[in-house]
C-alpha positions in Angstrom: 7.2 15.7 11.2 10.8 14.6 11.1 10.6 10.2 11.1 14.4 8.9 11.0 15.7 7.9 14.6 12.3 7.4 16.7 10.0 4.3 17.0 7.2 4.7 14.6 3.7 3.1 14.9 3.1 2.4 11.2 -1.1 2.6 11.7 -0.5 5.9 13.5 1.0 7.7 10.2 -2.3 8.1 8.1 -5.8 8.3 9.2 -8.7 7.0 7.5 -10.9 9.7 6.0 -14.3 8.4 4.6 -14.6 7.9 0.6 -10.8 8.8 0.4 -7.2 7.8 0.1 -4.7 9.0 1.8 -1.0 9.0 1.3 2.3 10.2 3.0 5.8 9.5 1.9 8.3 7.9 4.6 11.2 7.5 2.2 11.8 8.4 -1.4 15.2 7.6 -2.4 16.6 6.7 -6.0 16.7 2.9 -5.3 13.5 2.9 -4.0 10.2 4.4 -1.3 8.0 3.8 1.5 4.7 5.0 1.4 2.1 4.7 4.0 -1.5 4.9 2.4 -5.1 4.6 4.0 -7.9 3.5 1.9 -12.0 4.3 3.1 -14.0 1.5 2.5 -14.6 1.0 -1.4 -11.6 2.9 -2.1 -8.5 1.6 -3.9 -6.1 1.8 -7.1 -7.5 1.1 -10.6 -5.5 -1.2 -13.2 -2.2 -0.6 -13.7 1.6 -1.5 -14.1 4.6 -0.5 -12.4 8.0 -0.8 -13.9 9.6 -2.1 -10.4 8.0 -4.9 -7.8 6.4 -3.5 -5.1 5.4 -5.0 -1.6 2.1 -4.3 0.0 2.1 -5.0 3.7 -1.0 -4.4 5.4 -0.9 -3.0 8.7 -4.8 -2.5 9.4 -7.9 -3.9 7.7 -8.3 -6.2 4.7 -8.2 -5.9 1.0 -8.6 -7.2 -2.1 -5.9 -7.2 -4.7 -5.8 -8.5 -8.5 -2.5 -9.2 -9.9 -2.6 -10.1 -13.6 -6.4 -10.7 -13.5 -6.2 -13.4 -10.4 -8.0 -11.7 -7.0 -6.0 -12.3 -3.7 -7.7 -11.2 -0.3 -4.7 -9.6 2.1 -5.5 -9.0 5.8 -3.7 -7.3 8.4 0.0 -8.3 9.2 0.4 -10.1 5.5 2.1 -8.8 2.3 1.6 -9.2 -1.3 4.6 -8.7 -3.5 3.3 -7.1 -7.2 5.9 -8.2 -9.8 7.0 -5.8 -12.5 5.3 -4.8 -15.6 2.4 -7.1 -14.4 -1.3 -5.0 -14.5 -2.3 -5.1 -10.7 -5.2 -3.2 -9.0 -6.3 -2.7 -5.2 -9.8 -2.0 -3.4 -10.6 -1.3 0.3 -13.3 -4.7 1.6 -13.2 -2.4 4.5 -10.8 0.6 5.2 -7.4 -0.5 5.3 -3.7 1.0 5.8 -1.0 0.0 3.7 2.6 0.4 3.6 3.7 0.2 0.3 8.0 -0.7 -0.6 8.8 0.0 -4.3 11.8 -1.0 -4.9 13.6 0.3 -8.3 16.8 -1.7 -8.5 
């Protein structure tokens, strides 16, 4: 499905599926991507540390995320911005979309 030039509905662009995550690149470029992910309820991203900060902007649902040990709660229409080289982890309350900007400059 070809995305540049057309109105997007960012919920529309993954669909939950039950006790999984789910994942589709929008851009992947050298200075940085967009990734549209939907987590099932219970499901999320173990530990770990990413050499570039990234944005989480939820676009559906709620979920928890723990940045360098400290939990945050993020709800639809907020963002969380995960600094670099600082262990973070995610987990679905309930199922939850995400669009995720990594930025590597």
């Amino acid at each position: 499905m070809e995305l540049t030039g057309k109105a997007l509905t960012l919920s529309d662009l993954v669909s939950y599926q039950e006790g999984s995550v789910v994942s589709k690149t929008l851009i992947d470029k050298k200075i940085g991507t967009l990734t549209m992910f939907s987590f099932g309820s219970g499901q999320g991203l173990s530990e770990h540390t990413a050499p570039f900060d990234a944005v989480v902007q939820v676009v559906d649902g709620e979920a928890e995320v723990i940045i360098n040990g400290e939990a945050h709660t993020v709800m639809t229409g907020q963002i969380i911005i995960m600094p670099a080289n600082i262990p973070h982890e995610l987990k679905a309350v309930k199922p939850f979309k995400m669009l995720l900007i990594m930025i590597r400059a």
